[in-house]
Structure formats: C-alpha cells, structure tokens
C-alpha positions as CSV (number, residue, x, y, z in Angstrom):
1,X,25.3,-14.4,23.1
2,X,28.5,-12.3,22.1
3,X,29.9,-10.0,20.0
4,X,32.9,-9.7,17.8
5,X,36.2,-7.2,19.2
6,X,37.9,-5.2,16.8
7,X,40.5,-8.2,17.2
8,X,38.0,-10.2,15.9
9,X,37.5,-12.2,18.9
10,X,34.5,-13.3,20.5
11,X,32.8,-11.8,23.7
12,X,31.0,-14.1,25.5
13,X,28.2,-12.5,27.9
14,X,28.4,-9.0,25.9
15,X,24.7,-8.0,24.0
16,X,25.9,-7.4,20.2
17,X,24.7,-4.8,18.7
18,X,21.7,-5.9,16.9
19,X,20.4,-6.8,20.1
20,X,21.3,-3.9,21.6
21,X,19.1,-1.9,19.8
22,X,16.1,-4.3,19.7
23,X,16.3,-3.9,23.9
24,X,16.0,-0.1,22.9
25,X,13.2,-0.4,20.7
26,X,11.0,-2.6,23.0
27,X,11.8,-0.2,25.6
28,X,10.8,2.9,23.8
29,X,7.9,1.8,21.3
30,X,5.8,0.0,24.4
31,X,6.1,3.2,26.4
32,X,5.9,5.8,24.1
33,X,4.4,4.5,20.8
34,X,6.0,3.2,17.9
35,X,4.7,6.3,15.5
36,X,6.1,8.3,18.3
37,X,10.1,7.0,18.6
38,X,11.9,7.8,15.9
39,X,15.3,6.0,14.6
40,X,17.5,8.8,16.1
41,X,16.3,8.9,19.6
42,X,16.5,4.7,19.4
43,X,20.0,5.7,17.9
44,X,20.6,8.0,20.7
45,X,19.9,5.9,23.7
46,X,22.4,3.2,21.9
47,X,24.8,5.5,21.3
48,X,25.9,4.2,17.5
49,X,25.4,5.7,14.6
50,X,22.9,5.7,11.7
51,X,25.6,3.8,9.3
52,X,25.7,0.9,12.3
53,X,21.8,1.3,13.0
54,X,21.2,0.6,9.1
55,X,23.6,-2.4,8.8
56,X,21.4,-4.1,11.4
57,X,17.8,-2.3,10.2
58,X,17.4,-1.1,6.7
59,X,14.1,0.5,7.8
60,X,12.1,1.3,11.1
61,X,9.5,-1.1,10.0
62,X,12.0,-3.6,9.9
63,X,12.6,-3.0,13.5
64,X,9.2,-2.9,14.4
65,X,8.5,-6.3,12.9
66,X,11.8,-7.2,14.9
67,X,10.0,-6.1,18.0
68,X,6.7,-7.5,17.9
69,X,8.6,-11.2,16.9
70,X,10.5,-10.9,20.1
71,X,7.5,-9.6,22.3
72,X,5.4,-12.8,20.2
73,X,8.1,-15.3,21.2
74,X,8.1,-14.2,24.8
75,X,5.0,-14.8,25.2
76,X,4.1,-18.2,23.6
77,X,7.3,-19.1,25.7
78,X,5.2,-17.9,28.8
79,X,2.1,-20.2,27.6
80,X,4.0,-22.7,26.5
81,X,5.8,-23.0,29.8
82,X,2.7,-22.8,31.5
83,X,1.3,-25.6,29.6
84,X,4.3,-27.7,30.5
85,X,4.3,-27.3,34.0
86,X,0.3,-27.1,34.7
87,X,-1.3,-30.7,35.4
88,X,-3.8,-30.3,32.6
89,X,-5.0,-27.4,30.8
90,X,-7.9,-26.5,33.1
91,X,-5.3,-25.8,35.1
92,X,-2.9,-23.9,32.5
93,X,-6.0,-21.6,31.6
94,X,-6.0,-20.3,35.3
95,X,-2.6,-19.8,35.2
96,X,-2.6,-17.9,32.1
97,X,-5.6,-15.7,34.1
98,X,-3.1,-15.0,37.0
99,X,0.2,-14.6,34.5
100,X,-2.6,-11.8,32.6
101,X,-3.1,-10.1,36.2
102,X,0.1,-10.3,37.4
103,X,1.6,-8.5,33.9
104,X,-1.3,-6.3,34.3
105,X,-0.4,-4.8,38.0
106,X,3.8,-4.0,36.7
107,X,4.6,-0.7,36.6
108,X,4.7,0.6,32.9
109,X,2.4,-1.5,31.8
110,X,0.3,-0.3,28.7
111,X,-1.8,-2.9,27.3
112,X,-1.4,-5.5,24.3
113,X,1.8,-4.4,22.4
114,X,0.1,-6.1,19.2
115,X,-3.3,-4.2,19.8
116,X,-1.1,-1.0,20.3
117,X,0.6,-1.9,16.8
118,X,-2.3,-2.8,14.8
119,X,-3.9,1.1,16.2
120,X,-1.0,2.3,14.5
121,X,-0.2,0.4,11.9
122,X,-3.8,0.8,9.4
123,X,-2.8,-1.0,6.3
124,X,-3.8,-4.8,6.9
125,X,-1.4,-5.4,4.1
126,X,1.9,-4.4,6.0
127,X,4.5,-6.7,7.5
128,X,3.6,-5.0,10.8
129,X,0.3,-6.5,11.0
130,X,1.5,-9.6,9.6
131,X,3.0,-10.2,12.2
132,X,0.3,-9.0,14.3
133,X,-2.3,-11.5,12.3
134,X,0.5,-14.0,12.8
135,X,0.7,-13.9,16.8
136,X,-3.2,-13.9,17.1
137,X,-3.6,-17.1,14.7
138,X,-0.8,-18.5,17.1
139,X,-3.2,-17.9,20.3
140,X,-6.6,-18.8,18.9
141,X,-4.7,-22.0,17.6
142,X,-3.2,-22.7,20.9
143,X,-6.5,-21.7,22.7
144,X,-8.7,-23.9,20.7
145,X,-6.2,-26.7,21.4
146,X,-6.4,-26.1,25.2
147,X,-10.0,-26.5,24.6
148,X,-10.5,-29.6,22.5
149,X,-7.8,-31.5,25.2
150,X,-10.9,-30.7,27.6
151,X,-13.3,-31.8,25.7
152,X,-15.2,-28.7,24.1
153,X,-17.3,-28.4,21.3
154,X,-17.1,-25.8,18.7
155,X,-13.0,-24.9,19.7
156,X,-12.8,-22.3,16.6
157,X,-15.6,-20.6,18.2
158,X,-14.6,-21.2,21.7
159,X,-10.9,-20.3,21.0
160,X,-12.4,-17.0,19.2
161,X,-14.5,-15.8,22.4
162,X,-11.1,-17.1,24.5
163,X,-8.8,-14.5,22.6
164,X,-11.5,-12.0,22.7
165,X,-11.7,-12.1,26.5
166,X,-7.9,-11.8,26.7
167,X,-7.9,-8.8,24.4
168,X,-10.5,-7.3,27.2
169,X,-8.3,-8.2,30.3
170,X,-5.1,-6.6,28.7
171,X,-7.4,-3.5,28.0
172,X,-9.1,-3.8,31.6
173,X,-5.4,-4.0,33.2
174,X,-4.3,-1.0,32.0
175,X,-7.5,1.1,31.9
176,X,-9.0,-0.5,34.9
177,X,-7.5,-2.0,38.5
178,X,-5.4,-4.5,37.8
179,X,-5.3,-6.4,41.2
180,X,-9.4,-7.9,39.4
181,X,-8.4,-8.3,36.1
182,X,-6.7,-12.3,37.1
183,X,-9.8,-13.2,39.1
184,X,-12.2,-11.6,36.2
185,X,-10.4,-13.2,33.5
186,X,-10.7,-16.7,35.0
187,X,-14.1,-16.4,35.7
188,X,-14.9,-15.7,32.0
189,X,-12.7,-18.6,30.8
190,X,-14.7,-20.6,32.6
191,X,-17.7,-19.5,31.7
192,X,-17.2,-19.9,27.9
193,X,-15.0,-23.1,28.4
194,X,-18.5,-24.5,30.1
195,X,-20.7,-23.3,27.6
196,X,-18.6,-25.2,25.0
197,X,-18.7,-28.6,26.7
198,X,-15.2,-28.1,28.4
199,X,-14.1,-29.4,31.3
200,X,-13.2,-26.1,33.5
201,X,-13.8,-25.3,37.0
C-alpha cells in the first residue's frame, strides 16, 4: 500500500487516502450507526476536505457499500482461513463457534455490522443491502458446503438453520454474556448438523 507525494513519488507503508477514510468509516458507522455519522464528522476525524472526500466517494452510500465489502471480505478471510487450517470441517465449524465468542467478548463490540445495516437501510432494492444479501448468500453457500463435505442431507436447509443460529450468537454476544455465546453456538451447530445426517461431534 502507498500513496503518491506531491513529487509524485511513491510512499511505501503510508495508508492513501481512500483508505484512510474507509478506516474512519468502519470505525464510526460500527460504533455509532451509519444513519448517525455523517460525511463531515468522517471528514473531520480525516482531516481532508469535502473536495478530497468526494474524489474518493461521490456519495455516503457509496462509502457504506465500501464498508460493508471490507467488513464482508474480512470475514470470509477469517472462515476461509479457518477452513484451511482445520483438519476437516467438523472441526472448522467449532472453530468458527469459538472465533464467534471470542469477537463477541472485544470491547466495542455491537453485533452483526450487516444486521445493523439492513435495520437501517429499508429499501431491499438499495446497493446497501445488496451487498448485505450478497455476504449472507456467501455464508449460507459456504455453510451448506461445510455440510455436504460431512455428509448432510438437505444442506440448503441445514445451511439456512446454520446462518440463522449465527445471526442469534452475534445478537446473544452483544445483548447477552459473551464468555457462553462460543460454547452455545457449537452446541447448536451440532445439533442441526446431526439432525441433517452430518458428521459433527
């Protein structure tokens, strides 16, 4: 990553400004609310001004799409990884229960940022919950794959019931203690992974 110096040169290390403001953004819309942070107090904590906010975001819902693509890729990185390393995918599914707790139990944390958008965000229609309806195929595809490698029956409807229970363990971490929500959540998954013919315990 680097940015360009008024010499036109290349600064390797330094966060450009684009990215720069996405940081920001994430920050504030995940504590705060996104209806709740404008452009000028993400402008603010920058430090640039509107003209350089613009050239990088025509709109705020252009940023918030940026956001929730960033928070989406970090977390299918985090599955993805946990697939990788597990030894099968009983095993990544208790992982993902712990990696759910352990997210659950950080300071500041305020359940799903693509439940928080859609709350927000009404119109179905909107490239906000595109992107929301985008990250939550992703899962249910990934989960029902998970599923079928251990040998379950029904993974559409297994993989449904799987992102439903993760939905409730994001909701349970913030709302609820957090220290039960890992041992909770992988006691449901395999539950419903059982009931579908998978391979789970």
């Amino acid at each position: 990553m680097s940015t360009t110096t008024s010499a036109g040169r290349k600064t390797p290390g330094t966060p450009s400004t684009r990215d720069r403001i996405l940081e920001a953004a994430t920050e504030l819309f995940y504590a705060y609310g996104i209806r709740a942070v404008s452009a000028d107090k993400i402008i603010e904590r920058v430090g640039i001004t509107k003209v350089t906010f613009y050239r990088h975001f025509r709109t705020k819902e252009d940023l918030v799409v940026a956001y929730l693509e960033h928070t989406a890729a970090q977390e299918r990185g985090a599955l993805d990884e946990i697939r990788r390393s597990a030894g099968d995918d009983a095993e990544a599914f208790r992982s993902f229960a712990e990696l759910v707790g352990t997210i659950s139990c950080q300071p500041g944390f305020r359940g799903c940022a693509f439940i928080n958008a859609a709350a927000e965000f009404a119109d179905p229609s909107s490239a906000v919950r595109k992107v929301v309806a985008d990250h939550r195929a992703w899962y249910r595809e990934t989960f029902a794959a998970m599923l079928g490698e251990l040998g379950a029956s029904d993974v559409e409807d297994a993989a449904d019931e799987m992102l439903m229970l993760r939905d409730g363990a994001m909701v349970a971490g913030y709302l609820s203690e957090p220290t039960r929500v890992a041992r909770s959540l992988a006691a449901a998954i395999v539950a419903v992974a059982s009931a579908h013919g998978a391979a789970v315990h």
